[in-house]
N, C-alpha and C positions, 0 to 999 in steps of 0.2 A: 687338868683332866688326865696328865699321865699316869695319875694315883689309879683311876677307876680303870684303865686300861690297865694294870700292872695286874689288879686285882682279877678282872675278867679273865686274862688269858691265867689267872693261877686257878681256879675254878675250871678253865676249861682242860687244864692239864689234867684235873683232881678228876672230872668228870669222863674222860676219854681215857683214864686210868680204873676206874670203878669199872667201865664199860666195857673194857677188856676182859677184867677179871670176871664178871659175872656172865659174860658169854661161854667163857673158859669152864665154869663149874655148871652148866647145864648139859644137859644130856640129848644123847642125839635124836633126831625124829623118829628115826627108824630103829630104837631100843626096843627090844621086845620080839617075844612072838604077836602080841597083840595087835600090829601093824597088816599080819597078815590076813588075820581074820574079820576087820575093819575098824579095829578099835574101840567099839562102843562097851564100853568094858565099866564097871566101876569106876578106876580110876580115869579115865578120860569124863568122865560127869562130873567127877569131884577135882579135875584137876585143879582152877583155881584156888579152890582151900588150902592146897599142898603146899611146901617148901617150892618145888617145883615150877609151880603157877605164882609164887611169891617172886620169882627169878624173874622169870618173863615178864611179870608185872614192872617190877624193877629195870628190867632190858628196855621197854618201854620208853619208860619213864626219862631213863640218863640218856636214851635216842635222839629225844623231843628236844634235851636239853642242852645236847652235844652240838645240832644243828641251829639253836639259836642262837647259841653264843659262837658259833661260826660265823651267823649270820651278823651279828651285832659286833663280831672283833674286826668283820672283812669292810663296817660303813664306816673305818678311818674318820670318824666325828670325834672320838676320842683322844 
């Protein structure tokens, strides 16, 4: 079983590596004038569809999976 542990925390390196970077290349909450005038703007309606909303989506995602395989390398079953 030291095969699938080997593998795991390589995955969870790869994944805590992505999740860095894709933190990195999003933009701040408070970009914009649009912040001030409350945002409901075009873009905040369409944000999802954006690059943007592809990030977050993506942020998401490598979150969910960052913490499972935390969880899953921390129950030493492996």
């Amino acid at each position: 079983m030291g095969v699938l542990r080997i593998i795991l925390t390589v995955i969870f390196v790869l994944d805590a590596l992505a999740l860095t970077v894709i933190v990195l290349l999003q933009e701040g909450k408070s970009a914009g004038l649009g912040a001030i005038a409350g945002g409901n703007s075009y873009w905040e309606q369409n944000k999802g569809r954006s690059a943007e909303g592809k990030k977050i989506l993506w942020t998401k995602i490598l979150a969910v999976a960052f913490i499972v395989l935390a969880l899953l390398l921390n129950l030493n079953v492996f």
